[in-house]
N, C-alpha and C positions, 0 to 999 in steps of 0.2 A: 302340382307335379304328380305325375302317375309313373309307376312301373309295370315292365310288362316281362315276362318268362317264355322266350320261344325255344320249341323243338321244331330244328327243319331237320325233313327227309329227304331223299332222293337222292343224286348222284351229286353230293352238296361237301364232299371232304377229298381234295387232291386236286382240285380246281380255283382256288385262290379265293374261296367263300367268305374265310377268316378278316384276310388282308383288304378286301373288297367290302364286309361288311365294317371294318372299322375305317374306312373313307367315308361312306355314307352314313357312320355315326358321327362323324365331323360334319358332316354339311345341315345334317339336321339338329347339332349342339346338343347331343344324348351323351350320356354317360354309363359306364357301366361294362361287362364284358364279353365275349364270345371266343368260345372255343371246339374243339372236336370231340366226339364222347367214343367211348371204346366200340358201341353199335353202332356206327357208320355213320350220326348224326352231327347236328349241329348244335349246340347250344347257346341261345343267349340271353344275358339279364342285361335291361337299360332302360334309364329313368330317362325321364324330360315331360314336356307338355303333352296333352293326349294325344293333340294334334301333333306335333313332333313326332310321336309314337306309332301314331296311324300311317306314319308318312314311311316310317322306317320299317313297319311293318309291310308294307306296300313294296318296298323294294326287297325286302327278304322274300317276296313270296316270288318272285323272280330269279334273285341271283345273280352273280356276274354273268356272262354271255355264255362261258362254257359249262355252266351246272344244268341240270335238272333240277328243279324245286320239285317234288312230290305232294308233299303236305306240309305246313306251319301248325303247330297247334300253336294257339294264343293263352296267355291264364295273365290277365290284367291284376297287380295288385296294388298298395300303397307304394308313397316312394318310402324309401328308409334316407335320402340325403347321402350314405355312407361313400358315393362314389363323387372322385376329382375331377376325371378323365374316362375315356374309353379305352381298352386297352385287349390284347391279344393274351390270353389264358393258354399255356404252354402243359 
């Protein structure tokens, strides 16, 4: 199990980024969570298999149909286990 720590940019907050990225953390069985940061970004932490990871990485660097993706930074780390579910950070 790996985790991974993404910052997306672009036009990626007010387009249903959140909601959209926690569907695609169902289908690929990640855990963990994503939210909005006060600079216009996106934030997310979520574990699972690398390959799971790369997968979900692969679709964040897209977005739902109405965003802009800019840039992903990636920072691959260990897993911690600590997460149940994936979930939307308020």
């Amino acid at each position: 199990m790996k985790r991974v720590h993404l910052i997306i940019s672009g036009d990626v907050q007010g387009v249903g980024f959140r909601a959209w990225t926690l569907r695609n953390s169902k289908t690929k069985s990640c855990t963990g969570w994503v939210k909005n940061r006060d600079d216009g970004t996106v934030e997310v932490i979520a574990e699972g298999t690398r390959t799971e990871l790369e997968e979900f990485i692969a679709h964040c660097q897209h977005g739902p149909e109405v965003a802009w993706v800019e840039r992903v930074v990636v920072n691959w780390l260990d897993a911690t286990g600590e997460f149940d579910r994936f979930e939307v950070l308020y």
